[in-house]
N, C-alpha and C positions, 0 to 999 in steps of 0.2 A: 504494500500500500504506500505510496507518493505521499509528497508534502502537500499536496490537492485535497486528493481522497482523504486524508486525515483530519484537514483541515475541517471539509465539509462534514463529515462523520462526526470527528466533534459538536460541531453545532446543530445536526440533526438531536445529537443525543442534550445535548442543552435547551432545545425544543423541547420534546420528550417533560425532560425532568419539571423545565417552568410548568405543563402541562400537567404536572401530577402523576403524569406516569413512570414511574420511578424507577421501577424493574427492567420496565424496557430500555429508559437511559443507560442503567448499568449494563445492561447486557450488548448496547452500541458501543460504550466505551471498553467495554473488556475486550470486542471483536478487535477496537482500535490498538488497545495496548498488543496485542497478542501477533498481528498483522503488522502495523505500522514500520518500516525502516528510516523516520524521521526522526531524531535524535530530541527537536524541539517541541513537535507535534504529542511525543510522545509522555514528556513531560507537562505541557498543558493537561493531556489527557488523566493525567496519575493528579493533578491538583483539582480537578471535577472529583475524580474519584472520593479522592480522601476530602475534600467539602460533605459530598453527599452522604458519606458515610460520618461526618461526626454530622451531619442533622439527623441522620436515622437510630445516633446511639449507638453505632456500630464500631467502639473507640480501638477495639483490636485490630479489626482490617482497616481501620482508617490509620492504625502505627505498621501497619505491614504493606500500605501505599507509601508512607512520608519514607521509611525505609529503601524502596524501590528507587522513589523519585529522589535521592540523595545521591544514590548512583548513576543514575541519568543524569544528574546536574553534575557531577565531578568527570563523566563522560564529556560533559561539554566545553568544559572549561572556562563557567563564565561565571564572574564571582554574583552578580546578581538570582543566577537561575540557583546560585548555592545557598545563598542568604535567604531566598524563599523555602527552598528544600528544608534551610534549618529553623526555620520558625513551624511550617507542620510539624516538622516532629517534636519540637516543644509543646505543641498543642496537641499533637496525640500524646505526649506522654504526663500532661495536664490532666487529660481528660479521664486518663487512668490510674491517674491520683499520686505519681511518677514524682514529687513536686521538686525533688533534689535533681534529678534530669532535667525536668523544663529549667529551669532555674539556669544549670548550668547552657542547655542548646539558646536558651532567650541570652546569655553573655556571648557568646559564640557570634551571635547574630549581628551584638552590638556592636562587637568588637571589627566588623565587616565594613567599615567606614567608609565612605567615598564615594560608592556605586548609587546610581540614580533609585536603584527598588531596594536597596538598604536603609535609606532614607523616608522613602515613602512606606516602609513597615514597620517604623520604628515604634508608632503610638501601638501596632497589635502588637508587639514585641515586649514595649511595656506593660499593657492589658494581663499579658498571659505572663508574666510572669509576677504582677501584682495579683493572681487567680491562687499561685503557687504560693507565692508565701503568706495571703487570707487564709490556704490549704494546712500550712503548719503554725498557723496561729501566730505569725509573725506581723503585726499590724499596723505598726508604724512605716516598714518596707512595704507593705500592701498598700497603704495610704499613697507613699510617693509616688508607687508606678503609678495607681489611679489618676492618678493628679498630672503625672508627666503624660501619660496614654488620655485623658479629657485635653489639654490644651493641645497635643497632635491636634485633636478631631479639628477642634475649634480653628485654628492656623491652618489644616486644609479643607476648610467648612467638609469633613469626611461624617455624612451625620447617620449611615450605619456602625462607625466604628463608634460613635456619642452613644448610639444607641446601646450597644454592649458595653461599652464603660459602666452606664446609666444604669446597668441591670447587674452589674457586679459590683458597685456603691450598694445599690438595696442590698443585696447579699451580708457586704462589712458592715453595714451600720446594724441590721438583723442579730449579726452575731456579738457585737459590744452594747446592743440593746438599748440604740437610741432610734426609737421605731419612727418617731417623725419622719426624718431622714430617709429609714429604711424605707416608707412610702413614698417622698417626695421624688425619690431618684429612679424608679421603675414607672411613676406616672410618667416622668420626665420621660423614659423611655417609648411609653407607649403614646405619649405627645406628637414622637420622631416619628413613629409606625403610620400613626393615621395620616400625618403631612407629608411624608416624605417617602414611605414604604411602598407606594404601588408597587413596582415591581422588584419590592425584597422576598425575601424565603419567609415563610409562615412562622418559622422558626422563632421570629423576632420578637412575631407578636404573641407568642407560646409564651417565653422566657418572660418579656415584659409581665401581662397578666400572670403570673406563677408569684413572680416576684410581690408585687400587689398584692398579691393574694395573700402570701406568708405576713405582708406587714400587717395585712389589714387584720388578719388573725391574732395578733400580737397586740396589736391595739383596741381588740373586745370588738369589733366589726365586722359580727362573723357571717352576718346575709351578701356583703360583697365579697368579703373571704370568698364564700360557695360560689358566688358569680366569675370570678379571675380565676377560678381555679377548674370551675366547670370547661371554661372557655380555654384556656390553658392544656386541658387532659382533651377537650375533643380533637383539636390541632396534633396533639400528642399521638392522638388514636390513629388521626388520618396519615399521619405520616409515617406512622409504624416506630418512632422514638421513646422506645422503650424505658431508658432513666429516665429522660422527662415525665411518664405515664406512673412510673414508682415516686417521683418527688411530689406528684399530684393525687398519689392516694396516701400518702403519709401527711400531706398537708388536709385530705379528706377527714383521714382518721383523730387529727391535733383539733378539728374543727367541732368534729363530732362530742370528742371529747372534752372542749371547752364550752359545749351545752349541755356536758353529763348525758348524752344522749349517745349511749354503749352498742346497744342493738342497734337503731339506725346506721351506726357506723360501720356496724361490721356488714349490717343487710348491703349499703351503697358499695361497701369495701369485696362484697363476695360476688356482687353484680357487675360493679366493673373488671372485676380480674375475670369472670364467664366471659365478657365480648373481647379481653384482650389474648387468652388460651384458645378464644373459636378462633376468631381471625391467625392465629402463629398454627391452628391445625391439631395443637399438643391436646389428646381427646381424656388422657387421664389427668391432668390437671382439670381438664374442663368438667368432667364428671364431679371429679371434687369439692367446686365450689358451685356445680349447680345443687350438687346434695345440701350444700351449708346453706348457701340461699334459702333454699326450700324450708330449712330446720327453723333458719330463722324466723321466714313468715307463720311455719305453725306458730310459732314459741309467741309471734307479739299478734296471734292471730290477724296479718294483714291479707288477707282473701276474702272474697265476696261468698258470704253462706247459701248463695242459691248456683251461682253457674261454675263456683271454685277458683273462678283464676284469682292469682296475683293481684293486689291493688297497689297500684302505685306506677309501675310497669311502662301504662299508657295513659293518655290521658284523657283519663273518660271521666263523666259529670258523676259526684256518688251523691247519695244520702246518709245520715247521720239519725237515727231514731234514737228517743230519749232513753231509749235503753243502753246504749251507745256503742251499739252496733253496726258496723259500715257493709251498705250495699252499692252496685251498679246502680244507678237512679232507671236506665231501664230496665233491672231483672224486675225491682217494685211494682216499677208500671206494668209489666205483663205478669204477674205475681195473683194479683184480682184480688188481693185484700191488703187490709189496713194492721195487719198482725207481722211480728217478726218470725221469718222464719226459723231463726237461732232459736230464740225462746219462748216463743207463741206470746209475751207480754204484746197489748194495743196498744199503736202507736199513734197519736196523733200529732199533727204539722208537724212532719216531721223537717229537719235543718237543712238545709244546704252546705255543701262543703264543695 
């Protein structure tokens, strides 16, 4: 495959991926990797790679791309194609919580001086390695990169790179427990998303709303809590990003638990892990937490006593009888009487819910 075909094949599969179709993209750029005898082409292609796979959570083969494309960039011998090579792999081994590596490949990087994309990577460079040392509790060096990696942005008006700053500020203030902060700096993010995000990865606005969502938790605000974080785990879903989908049901569970409300948490907790085990295929984890589901709606009796299904599920209109009983509002209406069927007590005007 030519410097053409490559070119073009990349950008078909960059198609692909904006379109959501994910699988297919990867499986254009793997053709590319595997085919291609362009040196540069090829490299482009392993930096798609490794993108896509750390938005899909995939932080192992996203460190076994940044490994490849290391070698392809010392193939080349240009110190800019190196100075990128060495910042994914600081960020895949970020991501795998590596922090004494990143740490070390983000000096590497800096120490790269001169070259025009050393320069222009410098604010992710600081980003990710202010990620690394929030990672070992080092907070003072987390502060600077932060602060060195926001003025990058600011100096090349770069307001994706504002945006991930913005969402790892909420992170540090989160963890020294000044939550104002912790909020004001992933609003700030998702500020960036709505004005400026058209055409960013979903990803952006995942992280933003997650972030929000753990402040807003911490701050006793726990009906938008459920909204950021609702909004957050769907994006999570669609894209198949699996620690996103774990960081958004432990923020479920902290949510639940800061309304003393045990059962509903683990009922929403065994409901989302059913549609995240159907969708991965894995059919004995999925048997697992349909049986728990299911135990748990016995246990807070949420099911409808005339047709059995699940309440809550979908969303259908119920009634509420003073007995306090929950039905389908149609199973009643075709029911032909004014009795519960649980317990045969008469119900009159009965509630709306």
């Amino acid at each position: 495959m030519g410097q053409d075909q490559t070119k073009q094949q990349i950008e078909k599969g960059l198609h692909l991926y904006q379109s959501n179709q994910t699988e297919k993209a990867l499986r254009v750029w793997m053709r590319v990797l595997e085919k291609s005898a362009d040196p540069a082409g090829r490299f482009r292609v392993l930096g798609c790679l490794i993108t896509a796979h750390a938005e899909m959570g995939r932080y192992k083969d996203m460190l076994k791309f940044a490994v490849v494309q290391i070698d392809t960039a010392r193939e080349l011998e240009d110190p800019d194609y190196l100075t990128e090579s060495y910042l994914n792999l600081a960020r895949s081994n970020e991501k795998l919580c590596e922090f004494q590596k990143t740490i070390s490949y983000c000096k590497t990087c800096l120490n790269m001086q001169g070259t025009t994309v050393s320069l222009q990577l410098n604010g992710q460079v600081s980003l990710s390695m202010g990620n690394a040392f929030l990672g070992l509790s080092i907070f003072q060096k987390a502060l600077e990169c932060f602060e060195k990696a926001l003025r990058y942005a600011h100096n090349n008006d770069d307001k994706m790179l504002e945006c991930r700053v913005c969402c790892s500020l909420g992170n540090f203030y989160a963890q020294i427990k000044d939550y104002e902060k912790a909020l004001f700096f992933p609003c700030k993010a998702a500020e960036l998303v709505n004005d400026y995000g058209k055409g960013w990865s979903l990803k952006y606005r995942a992280m933003s709303q997650y972030h929000m969502g753990v402040a807003y938790r911490k701050l006793g605000r726990l009906a938008d809590a459920m909204d950021c974080c609702e909004e957050s785990m769907k994006i999570a879903l669609q894209h198949g990003d699996r620690p996103l989908q774990a960081l958004c049901l432990l923020c479920f569970a902290d949510i639940h638990r800061s309304r003393k409300d045990v059962q509903l948490g683990l009922l929403k907790l065994h409901c989302l892990c059913e549609r995240i085990y159907r969708s991965k295929g894995q059919q004995q984890e999925l048997r697992d937490h349909v049986v728990k589901f299911h135990e748990c709606v016995e246990e807070m009796e949420l099911y409808c006593g005339m047709c059995g299904e699940s309440i809550g599920e979908k969303n259908n209109q119920l009634q509420a009888l003073p007995c306090s009983h929950f039905f389908h509002l149609k199973c009643l209406q075709t029911n032909g009487t004014r009795g519960c069927p649980n317990c045969r007590r008469l119900s009159v005007k009965p509630g709306y819910v």
